[in-house]
DRENPA-3360 file (N, C-alpha, C; in nm, 2 decimals, always signed):
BEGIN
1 = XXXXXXXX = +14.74/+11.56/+10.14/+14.71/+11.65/+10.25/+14.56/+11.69/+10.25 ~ +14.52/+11.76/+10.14/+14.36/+11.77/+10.11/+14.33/+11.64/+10.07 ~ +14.18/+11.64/+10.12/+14.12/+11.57/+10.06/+14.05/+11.59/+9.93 ~ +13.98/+11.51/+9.89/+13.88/+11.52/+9.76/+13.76/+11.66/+9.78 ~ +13.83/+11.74/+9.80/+13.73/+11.83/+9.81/+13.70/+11.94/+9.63 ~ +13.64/+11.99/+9.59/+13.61/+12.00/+9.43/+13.69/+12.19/+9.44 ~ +13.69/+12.25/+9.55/+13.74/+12.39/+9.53/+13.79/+12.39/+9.65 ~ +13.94/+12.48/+9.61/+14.06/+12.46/+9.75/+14.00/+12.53/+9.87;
9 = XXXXXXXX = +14.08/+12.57/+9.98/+14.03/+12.64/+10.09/+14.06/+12.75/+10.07 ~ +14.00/+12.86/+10.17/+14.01/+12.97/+10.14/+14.16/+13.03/+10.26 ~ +14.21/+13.09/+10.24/+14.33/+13.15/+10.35/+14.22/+13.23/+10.41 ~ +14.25/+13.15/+10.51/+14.19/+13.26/+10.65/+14.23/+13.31/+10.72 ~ +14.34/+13.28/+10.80/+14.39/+13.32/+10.87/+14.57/+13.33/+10.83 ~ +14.66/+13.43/+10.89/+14.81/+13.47/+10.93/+14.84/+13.45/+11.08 ~ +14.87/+13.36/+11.13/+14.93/+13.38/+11.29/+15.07/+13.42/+11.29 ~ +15.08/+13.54/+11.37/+15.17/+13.60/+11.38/+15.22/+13.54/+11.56;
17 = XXXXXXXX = +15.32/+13.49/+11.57/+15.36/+13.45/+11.74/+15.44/+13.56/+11.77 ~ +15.40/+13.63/+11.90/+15.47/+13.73/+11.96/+15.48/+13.73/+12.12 ~ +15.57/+13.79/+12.11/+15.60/+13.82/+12.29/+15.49/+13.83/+12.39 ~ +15.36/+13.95/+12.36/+15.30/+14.06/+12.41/+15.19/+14.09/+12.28 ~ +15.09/+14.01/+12.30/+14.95/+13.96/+12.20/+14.89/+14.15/+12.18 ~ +14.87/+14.16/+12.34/+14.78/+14.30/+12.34/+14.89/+14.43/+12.29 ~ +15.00/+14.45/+12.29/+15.08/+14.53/+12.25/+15.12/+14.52/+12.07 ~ +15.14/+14.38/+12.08/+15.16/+14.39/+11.89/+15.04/+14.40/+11.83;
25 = XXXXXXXX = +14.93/+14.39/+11.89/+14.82/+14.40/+11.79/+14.78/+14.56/+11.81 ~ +14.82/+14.62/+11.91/+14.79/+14.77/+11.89/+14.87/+14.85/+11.83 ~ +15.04/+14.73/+11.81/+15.16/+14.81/+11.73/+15.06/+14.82/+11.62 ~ +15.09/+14.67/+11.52/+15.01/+14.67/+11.41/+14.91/+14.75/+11.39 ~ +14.79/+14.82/+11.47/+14.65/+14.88/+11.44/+14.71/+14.97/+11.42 ~ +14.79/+15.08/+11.51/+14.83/+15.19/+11.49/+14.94/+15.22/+11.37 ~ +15.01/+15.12/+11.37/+15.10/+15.16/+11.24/+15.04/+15.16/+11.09 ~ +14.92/+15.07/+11.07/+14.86/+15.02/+10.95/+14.76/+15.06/+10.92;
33 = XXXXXXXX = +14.71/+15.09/+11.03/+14.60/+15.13/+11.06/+14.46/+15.06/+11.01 ~ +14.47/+14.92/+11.07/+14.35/+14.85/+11.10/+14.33/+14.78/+11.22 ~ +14.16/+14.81/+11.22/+14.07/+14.81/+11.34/+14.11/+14.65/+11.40 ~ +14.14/+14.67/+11.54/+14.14/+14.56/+11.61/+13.97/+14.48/+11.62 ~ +13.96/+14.34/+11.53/+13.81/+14.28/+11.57/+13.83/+14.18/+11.73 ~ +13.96/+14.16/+11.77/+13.88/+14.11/+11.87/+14.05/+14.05/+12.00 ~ +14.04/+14.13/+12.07/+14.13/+14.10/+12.17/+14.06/+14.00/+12.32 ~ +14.15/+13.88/+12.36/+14.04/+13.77/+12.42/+14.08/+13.85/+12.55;
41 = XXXXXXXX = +14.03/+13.83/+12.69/+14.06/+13.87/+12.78/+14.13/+13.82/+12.87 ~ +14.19/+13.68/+12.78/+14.33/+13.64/+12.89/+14.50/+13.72/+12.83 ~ +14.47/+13.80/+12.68/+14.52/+13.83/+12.59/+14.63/+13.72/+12.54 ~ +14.58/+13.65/+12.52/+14.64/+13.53/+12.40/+14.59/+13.49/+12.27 ~ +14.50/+13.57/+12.26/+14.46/+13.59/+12.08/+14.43/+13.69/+12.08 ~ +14.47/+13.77/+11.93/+14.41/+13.94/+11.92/+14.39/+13.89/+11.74 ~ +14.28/+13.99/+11.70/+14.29/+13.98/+11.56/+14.23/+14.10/+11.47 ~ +14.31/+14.15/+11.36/+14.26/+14.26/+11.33/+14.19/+14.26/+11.21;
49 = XXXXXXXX = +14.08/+14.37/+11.16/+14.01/+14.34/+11.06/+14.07/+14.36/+10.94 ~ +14.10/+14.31/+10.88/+14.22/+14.30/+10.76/+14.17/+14.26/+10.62 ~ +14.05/+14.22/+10.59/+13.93/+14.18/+10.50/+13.96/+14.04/+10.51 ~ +13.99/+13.96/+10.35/+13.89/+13.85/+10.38/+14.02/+13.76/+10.46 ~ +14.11/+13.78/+10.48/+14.23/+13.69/+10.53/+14.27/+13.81/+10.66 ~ +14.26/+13.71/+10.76/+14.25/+13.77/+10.90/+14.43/+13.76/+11.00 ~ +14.44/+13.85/+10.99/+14.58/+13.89/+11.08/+14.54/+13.86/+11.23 ~ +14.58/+13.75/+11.29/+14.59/+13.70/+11.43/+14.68/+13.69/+11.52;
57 = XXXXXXXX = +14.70/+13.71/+11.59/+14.85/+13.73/+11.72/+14.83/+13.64/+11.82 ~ +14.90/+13.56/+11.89/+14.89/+13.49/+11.94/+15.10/+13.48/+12.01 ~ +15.10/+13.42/+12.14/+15.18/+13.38/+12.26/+15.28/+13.31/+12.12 ~ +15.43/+13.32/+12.16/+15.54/+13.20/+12.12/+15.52/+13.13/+12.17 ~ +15.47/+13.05/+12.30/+15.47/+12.99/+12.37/+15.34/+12.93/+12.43 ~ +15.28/+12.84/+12.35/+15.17/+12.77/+12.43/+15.15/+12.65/+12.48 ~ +15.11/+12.62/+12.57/+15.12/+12.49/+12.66/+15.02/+12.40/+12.52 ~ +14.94/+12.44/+12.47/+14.84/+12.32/+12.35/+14.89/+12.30/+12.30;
65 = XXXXXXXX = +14.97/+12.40/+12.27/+15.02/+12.35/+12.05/+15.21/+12.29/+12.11 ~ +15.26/+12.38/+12.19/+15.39/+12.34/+12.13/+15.40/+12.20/+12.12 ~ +15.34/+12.11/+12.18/+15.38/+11.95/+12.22/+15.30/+11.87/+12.12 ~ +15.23/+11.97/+12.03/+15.18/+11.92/+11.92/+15.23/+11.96/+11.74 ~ +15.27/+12.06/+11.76/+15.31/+12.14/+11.67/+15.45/+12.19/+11.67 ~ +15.52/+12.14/+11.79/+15.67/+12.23/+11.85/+15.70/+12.35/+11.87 ~ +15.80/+12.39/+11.93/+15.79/+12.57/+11.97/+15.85/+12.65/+11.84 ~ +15.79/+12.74/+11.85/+15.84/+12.85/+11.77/+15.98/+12.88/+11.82;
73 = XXXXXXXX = +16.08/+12.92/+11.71/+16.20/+12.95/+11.73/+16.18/+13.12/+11.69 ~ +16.27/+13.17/+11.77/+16.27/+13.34/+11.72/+16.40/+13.38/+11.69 ~ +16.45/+13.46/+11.57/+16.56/+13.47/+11.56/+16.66/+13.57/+11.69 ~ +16.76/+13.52/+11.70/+16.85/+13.55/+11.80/+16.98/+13.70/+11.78 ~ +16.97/+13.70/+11.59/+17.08/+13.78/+11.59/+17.00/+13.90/+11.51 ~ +17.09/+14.03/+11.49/+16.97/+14.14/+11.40/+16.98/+14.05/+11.29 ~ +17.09/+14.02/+11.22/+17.11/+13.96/+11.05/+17.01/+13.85/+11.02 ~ +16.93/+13.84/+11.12/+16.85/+13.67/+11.12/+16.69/+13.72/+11.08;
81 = XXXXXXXX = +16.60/+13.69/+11.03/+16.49/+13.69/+11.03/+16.41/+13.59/+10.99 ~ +16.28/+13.55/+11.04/+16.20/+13.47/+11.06/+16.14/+13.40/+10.88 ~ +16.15/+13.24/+10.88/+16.10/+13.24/+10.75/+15.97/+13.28/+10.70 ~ +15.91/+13.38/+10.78/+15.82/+13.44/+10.71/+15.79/+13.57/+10.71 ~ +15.71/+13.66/+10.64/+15.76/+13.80/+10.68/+15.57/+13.85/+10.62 ~ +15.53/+13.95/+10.70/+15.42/+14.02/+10.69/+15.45/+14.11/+10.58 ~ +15.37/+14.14/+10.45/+15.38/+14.19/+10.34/+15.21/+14.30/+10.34 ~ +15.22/+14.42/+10.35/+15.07/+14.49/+10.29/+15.07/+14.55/+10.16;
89 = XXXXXXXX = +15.01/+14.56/+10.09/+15.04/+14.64/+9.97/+14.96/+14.78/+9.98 ~ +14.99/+14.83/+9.90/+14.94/+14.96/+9.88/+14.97/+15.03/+9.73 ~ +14.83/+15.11/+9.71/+14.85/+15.17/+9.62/+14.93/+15.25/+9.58 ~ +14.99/+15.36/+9.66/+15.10/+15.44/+9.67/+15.19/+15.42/+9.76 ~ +15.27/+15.32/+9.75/+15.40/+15.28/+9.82/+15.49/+15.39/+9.89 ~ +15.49/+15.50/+9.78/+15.61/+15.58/+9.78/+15.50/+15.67/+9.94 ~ +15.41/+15.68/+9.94/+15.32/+15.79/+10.05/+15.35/+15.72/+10.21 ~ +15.34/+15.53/+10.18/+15.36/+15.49/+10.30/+15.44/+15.45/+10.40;
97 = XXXXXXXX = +15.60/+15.43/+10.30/+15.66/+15.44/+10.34/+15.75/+15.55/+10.36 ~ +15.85/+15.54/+10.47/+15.92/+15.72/+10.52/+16.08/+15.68/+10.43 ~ +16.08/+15.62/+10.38/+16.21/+15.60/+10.25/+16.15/+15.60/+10.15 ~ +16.28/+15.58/+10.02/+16.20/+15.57/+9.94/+16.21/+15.40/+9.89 ~ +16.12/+15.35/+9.83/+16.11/+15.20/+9.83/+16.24/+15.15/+9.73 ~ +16.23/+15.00/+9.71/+16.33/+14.98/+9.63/+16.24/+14.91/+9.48 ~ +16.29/+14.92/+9.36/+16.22/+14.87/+9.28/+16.28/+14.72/+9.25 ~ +16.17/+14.61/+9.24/+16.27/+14.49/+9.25/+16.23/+14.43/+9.12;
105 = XXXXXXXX = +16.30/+14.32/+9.07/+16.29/+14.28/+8.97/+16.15/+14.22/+8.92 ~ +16.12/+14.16/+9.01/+15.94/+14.10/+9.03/+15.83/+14.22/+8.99 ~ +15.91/+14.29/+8.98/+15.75/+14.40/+8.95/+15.69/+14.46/+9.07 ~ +15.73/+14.49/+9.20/+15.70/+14.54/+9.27/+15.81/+14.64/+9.35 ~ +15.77/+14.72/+9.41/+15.85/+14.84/+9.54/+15.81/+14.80/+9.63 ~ +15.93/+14.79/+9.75/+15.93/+14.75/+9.85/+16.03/+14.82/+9.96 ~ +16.00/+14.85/+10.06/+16.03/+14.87/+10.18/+16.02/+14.82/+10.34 ~ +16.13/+14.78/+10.37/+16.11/+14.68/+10.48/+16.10/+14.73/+10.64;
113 = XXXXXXXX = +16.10/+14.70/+10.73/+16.05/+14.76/+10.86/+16.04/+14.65/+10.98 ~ +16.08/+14.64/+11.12/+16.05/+14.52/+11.19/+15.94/+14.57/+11.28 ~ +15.87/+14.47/+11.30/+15.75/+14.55/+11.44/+15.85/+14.50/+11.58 ~ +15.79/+14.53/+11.68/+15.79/+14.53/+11.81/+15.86/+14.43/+11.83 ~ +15.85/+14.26/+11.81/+15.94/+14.15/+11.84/+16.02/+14.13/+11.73 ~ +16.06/+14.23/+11.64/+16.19/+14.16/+11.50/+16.17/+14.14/+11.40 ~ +15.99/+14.11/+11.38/+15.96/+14.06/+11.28/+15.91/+14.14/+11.14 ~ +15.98/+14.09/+11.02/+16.00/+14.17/+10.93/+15.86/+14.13/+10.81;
121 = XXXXXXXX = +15.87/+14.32/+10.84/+15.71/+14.36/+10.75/+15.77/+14.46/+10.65 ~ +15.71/+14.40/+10.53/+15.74/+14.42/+10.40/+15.61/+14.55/+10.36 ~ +15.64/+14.71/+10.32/+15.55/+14.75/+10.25/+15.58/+14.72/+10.17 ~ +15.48/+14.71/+10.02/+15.49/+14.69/+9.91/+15.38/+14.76/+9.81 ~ +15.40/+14.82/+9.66/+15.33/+14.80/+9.60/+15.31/+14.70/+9.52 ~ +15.15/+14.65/+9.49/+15.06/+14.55/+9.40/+15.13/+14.52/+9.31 ~ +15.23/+14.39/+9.28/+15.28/+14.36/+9.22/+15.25/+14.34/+9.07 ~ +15.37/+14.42/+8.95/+15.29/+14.42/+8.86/+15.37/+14.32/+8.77;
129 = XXXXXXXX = +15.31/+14.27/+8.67/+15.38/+14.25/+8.54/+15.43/+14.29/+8.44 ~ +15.61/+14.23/+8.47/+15.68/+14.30/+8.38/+15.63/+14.35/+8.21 ~ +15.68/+14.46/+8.17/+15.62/+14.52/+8.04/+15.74/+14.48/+7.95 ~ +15.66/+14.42/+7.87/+15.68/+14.35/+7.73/+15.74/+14.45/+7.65 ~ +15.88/+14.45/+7.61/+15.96/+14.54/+7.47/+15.83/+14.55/+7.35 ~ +15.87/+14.64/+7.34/+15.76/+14.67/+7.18/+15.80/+14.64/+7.06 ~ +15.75/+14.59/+6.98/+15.83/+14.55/+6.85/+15.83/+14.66/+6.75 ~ +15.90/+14.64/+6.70/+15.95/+14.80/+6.58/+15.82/+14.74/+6.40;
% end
């Protein structure tokens, strides 16, 4: 898939496919609270400043890609969610989320949440590494 190149790529980008570009990107700003950098004015891409890996929104449905790439499927039932899921971390989990989180075996707390089209966004704290028994 790569070529011979000497250091991988960088993640740049998350495309998130949604119903309503200009609406989930202002869900997302307001809930997360990061700055919208750039909504187009046909609103078919929005993208928020997020640091070095950029959260982008974009149509289920585009006449370029699907016939190249195929259409996005969206899940149909509540029990169903998408195989991918928006994850933010935070330093204090317990402040950002309005439950209290779950602690999971991986070393992190987590609390789950859907935005606007269903799609499931994971708070989390910074995953740590499990702590090693002490020896006597």
């Amino acid at each position: 898939m790569a070529s011979s190149v000497s250091s991988p790529a960088a993640l740049a980008y998350v495309v998130v496919y949604v119903k309503d570009v200009a609406k989930s990107v202002s869900f997302y700003s307001k809930a997360f609270g990061y700055p919208v950098r750039r909504l187009d004015e046909s609103h078919r891409w929005a993208e928020l400043e997020t640091g070095q890996t950029t959260i982008a929104f974009t149509p289920i449905h585009q006449h370029e890609t699907d016939e190249v790439t195929g259409e996005v499927h969206t899940w149909q039932f509540r029990r169903e969610r998408d195989p991918v899921e928006v994850c933010f971390a935070y330093e204090d989990v317990d402040a950002a989320y309005y439950n209290a989180p779950e602690e999971k075996e991986w070393g992190q707390k987590v609390g789950y949440v859907r935005d606007i089209d269903g799609i499931v966004v994971r708070l989390g704290s910074f995953v740590s590494l499990p702590q090693k028994p002490h020896s006597s």
